[in-house]
C-alpha positions in Angstrom: -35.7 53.4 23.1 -38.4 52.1 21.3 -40.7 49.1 21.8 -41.0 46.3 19.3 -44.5 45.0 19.5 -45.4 41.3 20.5 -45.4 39.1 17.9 -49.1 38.2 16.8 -50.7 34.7 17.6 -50.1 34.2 14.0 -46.4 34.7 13.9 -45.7 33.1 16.4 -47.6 29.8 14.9 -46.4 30.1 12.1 -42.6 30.0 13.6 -43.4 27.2 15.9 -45.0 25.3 12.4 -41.3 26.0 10.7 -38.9 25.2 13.7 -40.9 21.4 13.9 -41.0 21.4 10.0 -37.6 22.3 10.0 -36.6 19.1 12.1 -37.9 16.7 10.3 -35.0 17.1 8.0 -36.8 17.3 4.5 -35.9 19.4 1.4 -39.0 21.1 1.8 -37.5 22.4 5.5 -34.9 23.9 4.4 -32.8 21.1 4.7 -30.9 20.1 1.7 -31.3 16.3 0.5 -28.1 14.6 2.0 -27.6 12.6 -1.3 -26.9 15.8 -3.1 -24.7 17.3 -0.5 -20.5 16.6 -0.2 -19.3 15.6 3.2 -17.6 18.0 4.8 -13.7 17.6 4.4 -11.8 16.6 6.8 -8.5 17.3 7.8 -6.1 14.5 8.0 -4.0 13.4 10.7 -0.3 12.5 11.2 -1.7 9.1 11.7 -4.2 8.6 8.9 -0.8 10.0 6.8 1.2 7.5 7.8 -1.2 4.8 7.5 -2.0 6.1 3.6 2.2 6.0 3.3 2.1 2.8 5.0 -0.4 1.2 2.9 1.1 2.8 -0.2 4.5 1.1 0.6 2.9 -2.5 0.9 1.4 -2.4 -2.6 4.4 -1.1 -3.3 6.0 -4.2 -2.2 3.6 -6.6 -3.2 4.7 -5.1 -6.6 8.5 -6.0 -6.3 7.7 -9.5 -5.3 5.4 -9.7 -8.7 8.3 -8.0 -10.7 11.1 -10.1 -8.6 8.8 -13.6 -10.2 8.9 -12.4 -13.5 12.5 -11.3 -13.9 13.7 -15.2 -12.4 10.6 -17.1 -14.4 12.4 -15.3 -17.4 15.7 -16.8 -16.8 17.1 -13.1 -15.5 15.9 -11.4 -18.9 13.1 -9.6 -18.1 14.6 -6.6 -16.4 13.1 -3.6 -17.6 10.8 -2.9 -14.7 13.7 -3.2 -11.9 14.3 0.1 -12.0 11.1 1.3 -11.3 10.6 -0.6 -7.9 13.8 -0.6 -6.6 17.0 2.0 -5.9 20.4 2.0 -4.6 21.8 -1.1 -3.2 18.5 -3.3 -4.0 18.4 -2.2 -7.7 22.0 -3.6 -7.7 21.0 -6.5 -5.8 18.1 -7.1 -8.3 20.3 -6.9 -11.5 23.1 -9.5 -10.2 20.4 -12.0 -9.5 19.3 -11.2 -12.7 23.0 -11.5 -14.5 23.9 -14.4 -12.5 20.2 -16.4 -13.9 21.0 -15.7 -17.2 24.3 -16.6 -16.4 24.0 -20.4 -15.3 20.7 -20.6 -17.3 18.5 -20.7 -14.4 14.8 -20.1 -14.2 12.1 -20.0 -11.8 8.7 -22.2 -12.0 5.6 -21.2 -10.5 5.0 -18.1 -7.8 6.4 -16.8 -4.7 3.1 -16.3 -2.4 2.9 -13.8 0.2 1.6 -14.7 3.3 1.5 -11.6 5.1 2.8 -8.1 4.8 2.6 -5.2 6.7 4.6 -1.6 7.2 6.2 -1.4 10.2 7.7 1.8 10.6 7.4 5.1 8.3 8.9 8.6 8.6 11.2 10.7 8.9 7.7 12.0 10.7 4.0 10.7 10.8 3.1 14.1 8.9 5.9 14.0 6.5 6.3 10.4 4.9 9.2 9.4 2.5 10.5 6.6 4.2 9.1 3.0 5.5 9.8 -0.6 6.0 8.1 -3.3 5.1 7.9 -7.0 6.8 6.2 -10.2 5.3 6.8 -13.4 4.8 6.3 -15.2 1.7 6.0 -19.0 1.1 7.9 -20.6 -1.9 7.0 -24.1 -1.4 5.2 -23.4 -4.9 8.0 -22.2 -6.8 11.4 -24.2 -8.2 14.4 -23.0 -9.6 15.7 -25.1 -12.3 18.7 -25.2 -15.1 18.6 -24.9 -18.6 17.4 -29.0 -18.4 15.1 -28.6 -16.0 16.8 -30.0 -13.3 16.2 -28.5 -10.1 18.9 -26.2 -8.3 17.3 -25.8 -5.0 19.5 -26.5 -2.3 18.4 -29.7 -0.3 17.2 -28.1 3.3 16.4 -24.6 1.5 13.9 -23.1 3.8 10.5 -22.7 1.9 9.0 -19.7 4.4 10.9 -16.3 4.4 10.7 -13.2 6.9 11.6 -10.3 4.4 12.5 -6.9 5.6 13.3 -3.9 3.1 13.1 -0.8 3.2 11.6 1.4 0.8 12.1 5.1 0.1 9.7 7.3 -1.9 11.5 8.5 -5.1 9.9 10.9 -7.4 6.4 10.1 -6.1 6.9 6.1 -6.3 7.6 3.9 -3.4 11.1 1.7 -4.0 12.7 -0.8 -2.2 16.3 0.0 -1.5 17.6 -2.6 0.7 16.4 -5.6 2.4 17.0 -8.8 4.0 15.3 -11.9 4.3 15.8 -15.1 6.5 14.3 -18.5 6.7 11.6 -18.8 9.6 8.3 -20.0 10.3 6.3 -17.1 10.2 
């Protein structure tokens, strides 16, 4: 077998010169400059999924509350955008309220505000999202529902605080609520 000669005193300087060179990280090391460089991907978990869906399905939310304040500031005739945040029973539920404003001539002043809101469950499974629920309260000590003279309809001893629950489904790529229930409480 043959023999490789020693490396010369030169070689061998010059290696040891390129290994310390070489950590002080610089372009001129070999190392590429980090700014110019893409992170390195990363592969996502079942968790950070159904956080994203989570997350995607509170917007998503916050979005039928905004569309919910419009259709009743309008008197129940703005309507056009129900279908696109809401399905099945809730899109039914959505368009009575609706009929029955512009029915008795009712309006809503000022905004519903949300306190809080937060998903609470998602699935069927943490890798594969289509479903979630939503719960938040909301605060409508702001807002009052009045008739076509501007008298008010609120109930006397209407609760002004809400715990909402729905349930929202991902349909065609968009998250929509399609059921729900809320309650008075002091959340």
């Amino acid at each position: 077998m043959p023999r490789r000669p020693a490396l010369g005193p030169t070689t061998a300087v010059l290696c040891a010169l390129t290994a310390l060179t070489a950590c002080q990280g610089s372009p001129e090391a070999g190392h590429p400059d980090p700014s110019l460089t893409s992170p390195a991907p990363t592969a996502t978990s079942p968790a950070d999924e159904s956080k994203v869906a989570g997350d995607a399905a509170v917007a998503a939310y916050r979005r039928y509350i905004a569309v919910i304040n419009a259709m009743t500031a309008s008197g129940g005739t703005m309507v056009k955008d129900l279908p696109t945040i809401t399905s099945g029973v809730e899109l039914a539920v959505s368009q009575n309220q609706a009929e029955t404003y512009r029915g008795e001539k009712i309006k809503t002043i000022g905004t519903v505000e949300i306190v809080w809101a937060k998903a609470v469950k998602t699935g069927p499974t943490p890798a594969h999202v289509t479903t979630a629920s939503v719960q938040a309260c909301y605060d409508t000590s702001k807002t009052q529902a009045v008739d076509s003279t501007g008298k008010s309809v609120r109930e006397p001893g209407t609760p002004t605080r809400w715990l909402d629950n729905r349930d929202l489904q991902l349909i065609g790529g968009t998250w929509k609520v399609t059921k729900g229930k809320n309650q008075g409480a002091s959340c």
